[in-house]
C-alpha atoms as one frame of an Amber mdcrd trajectory, in Angstrom:
protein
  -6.971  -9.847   0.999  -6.828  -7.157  -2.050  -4.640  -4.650   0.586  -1.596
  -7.382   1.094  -1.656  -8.186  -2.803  -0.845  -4.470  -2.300   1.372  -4.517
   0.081   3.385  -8.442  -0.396   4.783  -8.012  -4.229   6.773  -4.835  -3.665
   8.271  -6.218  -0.433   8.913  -9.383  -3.158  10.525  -7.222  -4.674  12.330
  -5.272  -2.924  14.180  -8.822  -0.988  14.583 -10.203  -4.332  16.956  -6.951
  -5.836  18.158  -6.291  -1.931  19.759 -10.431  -2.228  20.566 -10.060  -5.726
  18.511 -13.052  -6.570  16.557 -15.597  -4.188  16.405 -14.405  -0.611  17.509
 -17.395   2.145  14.259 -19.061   3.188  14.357 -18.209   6.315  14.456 -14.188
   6.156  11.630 -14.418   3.127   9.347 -16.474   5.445  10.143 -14.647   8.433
   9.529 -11.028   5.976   5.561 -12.964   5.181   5.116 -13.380   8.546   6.154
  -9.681   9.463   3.220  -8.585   6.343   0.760 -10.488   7.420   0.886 -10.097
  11.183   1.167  -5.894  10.195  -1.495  -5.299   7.900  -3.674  -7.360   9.973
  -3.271  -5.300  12.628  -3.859  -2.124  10.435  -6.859  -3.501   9.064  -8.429
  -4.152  12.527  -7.482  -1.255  13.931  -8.569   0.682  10.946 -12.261  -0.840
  11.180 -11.864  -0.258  15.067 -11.329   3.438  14.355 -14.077   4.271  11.484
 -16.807   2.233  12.699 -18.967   5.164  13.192 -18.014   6.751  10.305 -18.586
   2.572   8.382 -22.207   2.643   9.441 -23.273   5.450   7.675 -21.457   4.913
   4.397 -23.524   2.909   1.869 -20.190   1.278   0.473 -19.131  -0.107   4.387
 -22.358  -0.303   6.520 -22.346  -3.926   6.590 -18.870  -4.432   7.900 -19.286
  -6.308  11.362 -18.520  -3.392  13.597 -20.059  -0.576  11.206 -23.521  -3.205
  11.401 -23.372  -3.801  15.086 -22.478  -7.756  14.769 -18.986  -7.523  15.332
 -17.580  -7.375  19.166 -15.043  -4.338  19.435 -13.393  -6.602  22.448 -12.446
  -9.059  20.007 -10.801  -6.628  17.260  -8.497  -4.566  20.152  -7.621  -8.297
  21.797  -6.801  -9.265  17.928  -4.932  -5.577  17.155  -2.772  -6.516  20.560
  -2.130  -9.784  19.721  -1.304  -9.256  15.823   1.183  -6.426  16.579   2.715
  -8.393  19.456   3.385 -11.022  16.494   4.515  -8.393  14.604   7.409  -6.900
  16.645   8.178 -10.501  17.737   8.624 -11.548  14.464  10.727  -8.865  13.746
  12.754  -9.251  16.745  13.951 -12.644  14.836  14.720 -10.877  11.466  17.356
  -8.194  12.823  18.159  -5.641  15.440  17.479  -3.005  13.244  13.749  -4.604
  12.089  12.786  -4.899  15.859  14.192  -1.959  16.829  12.317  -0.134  13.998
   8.922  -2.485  14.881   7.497  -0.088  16.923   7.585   3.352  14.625   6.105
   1.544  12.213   3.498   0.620  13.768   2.597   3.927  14.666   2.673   4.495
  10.766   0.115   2.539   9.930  -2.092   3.053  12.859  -1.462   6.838  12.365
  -3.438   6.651   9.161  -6.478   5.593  10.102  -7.104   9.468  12.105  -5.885
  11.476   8.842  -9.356  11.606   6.708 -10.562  13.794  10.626  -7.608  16.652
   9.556  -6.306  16.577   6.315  -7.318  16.167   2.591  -3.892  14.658   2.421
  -4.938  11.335   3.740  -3.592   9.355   0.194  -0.287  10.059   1.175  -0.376
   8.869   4.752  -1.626   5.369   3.421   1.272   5.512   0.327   3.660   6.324
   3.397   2.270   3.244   5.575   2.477   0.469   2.876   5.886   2.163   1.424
   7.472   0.500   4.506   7.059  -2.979   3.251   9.464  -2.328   0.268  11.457
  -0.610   2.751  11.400  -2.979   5.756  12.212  -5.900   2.951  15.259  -3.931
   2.350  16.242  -4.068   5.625  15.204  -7.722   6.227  17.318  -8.542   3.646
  20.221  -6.720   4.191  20.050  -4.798   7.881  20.236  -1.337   6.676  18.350
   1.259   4.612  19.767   2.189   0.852  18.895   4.255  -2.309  16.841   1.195
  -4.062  14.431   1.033  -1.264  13.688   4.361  -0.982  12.911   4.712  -4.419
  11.037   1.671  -4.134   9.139   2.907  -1.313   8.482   6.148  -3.383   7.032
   4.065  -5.782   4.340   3.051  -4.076   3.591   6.128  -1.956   2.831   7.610
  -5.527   0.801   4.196  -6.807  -0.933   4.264  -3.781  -1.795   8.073  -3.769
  -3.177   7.802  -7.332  -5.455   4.705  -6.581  -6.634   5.744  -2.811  -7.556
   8.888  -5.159  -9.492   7.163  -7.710 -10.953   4.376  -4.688 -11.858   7.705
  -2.755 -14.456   9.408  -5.469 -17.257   7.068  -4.602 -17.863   7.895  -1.512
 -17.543  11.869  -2.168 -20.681  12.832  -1.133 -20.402  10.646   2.515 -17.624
  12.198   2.689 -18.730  15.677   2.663 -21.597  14.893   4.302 -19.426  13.443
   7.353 -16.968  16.404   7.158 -14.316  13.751   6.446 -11.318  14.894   4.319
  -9.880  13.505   0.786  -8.332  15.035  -2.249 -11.867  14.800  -4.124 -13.689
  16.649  -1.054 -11.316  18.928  -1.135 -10.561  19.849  -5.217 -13.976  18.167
  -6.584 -13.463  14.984  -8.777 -12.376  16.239 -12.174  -9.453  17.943 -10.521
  -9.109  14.538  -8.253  -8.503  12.506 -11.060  -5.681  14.616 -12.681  -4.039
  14.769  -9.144  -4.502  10.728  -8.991  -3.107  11.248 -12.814  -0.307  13.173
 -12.153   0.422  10.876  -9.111   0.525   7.712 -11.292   3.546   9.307 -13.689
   5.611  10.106 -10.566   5.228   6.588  -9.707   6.781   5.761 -13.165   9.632
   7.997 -12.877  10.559   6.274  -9.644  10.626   3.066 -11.055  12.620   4.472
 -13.884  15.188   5.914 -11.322  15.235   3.052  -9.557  16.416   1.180 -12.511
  19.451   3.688 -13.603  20.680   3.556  -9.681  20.542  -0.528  -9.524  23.104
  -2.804 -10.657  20.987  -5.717 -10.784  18.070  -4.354 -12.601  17.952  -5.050
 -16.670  15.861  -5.554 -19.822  13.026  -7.565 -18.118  12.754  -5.099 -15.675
  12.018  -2.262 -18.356   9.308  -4.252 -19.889   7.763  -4.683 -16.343   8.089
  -0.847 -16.032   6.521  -0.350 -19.110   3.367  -2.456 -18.865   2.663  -1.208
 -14.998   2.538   2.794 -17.019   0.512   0.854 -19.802  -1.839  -0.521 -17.401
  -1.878   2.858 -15.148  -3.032   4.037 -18.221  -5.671   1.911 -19.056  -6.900
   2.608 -15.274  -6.818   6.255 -16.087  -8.801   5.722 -19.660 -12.292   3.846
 -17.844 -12.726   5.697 -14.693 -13.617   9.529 -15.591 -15.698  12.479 -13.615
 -18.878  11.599 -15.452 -18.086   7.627 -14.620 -17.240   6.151 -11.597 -18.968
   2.796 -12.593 -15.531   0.913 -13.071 -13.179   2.198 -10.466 -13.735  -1.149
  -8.389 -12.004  -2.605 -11.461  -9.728  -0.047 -11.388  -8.637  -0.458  -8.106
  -8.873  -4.051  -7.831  -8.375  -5.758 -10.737  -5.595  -3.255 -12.490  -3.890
  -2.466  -9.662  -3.423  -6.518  -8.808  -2.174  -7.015 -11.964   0.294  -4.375
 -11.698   1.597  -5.293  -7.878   1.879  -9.196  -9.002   2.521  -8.233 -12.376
   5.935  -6.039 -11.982   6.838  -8.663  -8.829   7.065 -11.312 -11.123   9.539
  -9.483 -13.728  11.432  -8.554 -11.015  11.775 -11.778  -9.751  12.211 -12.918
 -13.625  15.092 -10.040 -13.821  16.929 -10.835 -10.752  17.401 -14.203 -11.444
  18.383 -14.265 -14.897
């Protein structure tokens, strides 16, 4: 549930400043349908693929597969059947969505095998749930533009810095596993000014993405404002020495600041 409040808003968003205001209902249902089916199947697929890994991590050992309760059958019959849905579902939003179905697809799947070869793992998730600003875009519209790509680099940074943060409590299975992350890699000090550093690229996205927009005003400056408040705030309660709050940091401030920017954007784009 907390991964499509990360993925849903900035798709939101993105149909919302792609139609200039309200989307038709029937390309903003059909978009839900396309999130939902797609991060369903990444989810399943991702548990299919780190189950090992899952049952000796404190943090994930009692996820059905990781614990042995959960029938593997069942999750690559529901991964089949959810990205079926998917590609179907985008067959009926445009030529250029189904045609596109497939690759990504392979995006988010891809991800799941990163943390086996590269420290660079954050971005490969940022890249897989920067397509649902993106494939808004072209839900909305049929064709890729500047604003969604921004967009989309928006949350390849937001997601980088909180993956990051989300990633230093299980540093030591990590290592132990020989599994890769930015913290495994450059120890967690250096980790968090990465995840840091990754958080004000975000902002200047968002900031571009405003002086390239024509639809895009006041409302939508106060939105980008609070999100770099609240990255902030994220920043100021998780530290090297204290990893105690970095579920709230991942969950609770990053919520607010996916349904909290949707909802000025919304505001913005229709008054």
């Amino acid at each position: 549930m907390e991964h499509t409040l990360f993925a849903m808003p900035f798709a939101v968003m993105s149909a919302f400043i792609a139609a200039g205001g309200m989307p038709g209902a029937r390309e903003l249902l059909l978009l839900m349908l396309a999130l939902f089916f797609a991060r369903s199947a990444a989810m399943a697929f991702n548990r299919l693929s780190d189950a090992s890994f899952d049952s000796t991590n404190p943090r994930t050992k009692n996820r059905p597969l990781a614990s042995g309760t959960g029938d593997r059958a069942v999750y690559v019959l529901f991964v089949v059947g959810t990205s079926a849905a998917f590609i179907v579902t985008c067959m009926y939003i445009n030529f250029l969505a189904f045609k596109l179905s497939p690759f990504a697809l392979a995006i988010i799947f891809f991800y799941s095998f990163t943390k086996r070869f590269t420290p660079y793992s954050h971005f490969f998730l940022g890249l897989a749930l920067s397509l649902s600003p993106i494939g808004a875009w072209v839900a909305i519209k049929g064709e890729f533009s500047a604003e969604s790509l921004l967009l989309g680099g928006a949350v390849i940074f937001w997601l980088v810095g909180l993956d990051i943060i989300y990633s230093c409590q299980d540093y030591d299975h990590d290592k132990e596993e020989g599994l890769n992350s930015i913290p495994t890699r450059f120890g967690i000090k250096k980790a968090l000014a990465i995840s840091s550093a990754a958080h004000l690229l975000m902002i200047i996205f968002l900031v571009v993405l405003y002086m390239v927009s024509d639809g895009l005003g006041t409302v939508y400056q106060v939105g980008v404002f609070l999100t770099a408040s609240l990255l902030w705030y994220q920043h100021h309660i998780v530290s090297p020495d204290d990893l105690k709050r970095v579920n709230i940091a991942f969950f609770n401030v990053n919520g607010i600041i996916s349904v909290g920017l949707m909802l000025f954007v919304i505001t913005d784009t229709l008054v």
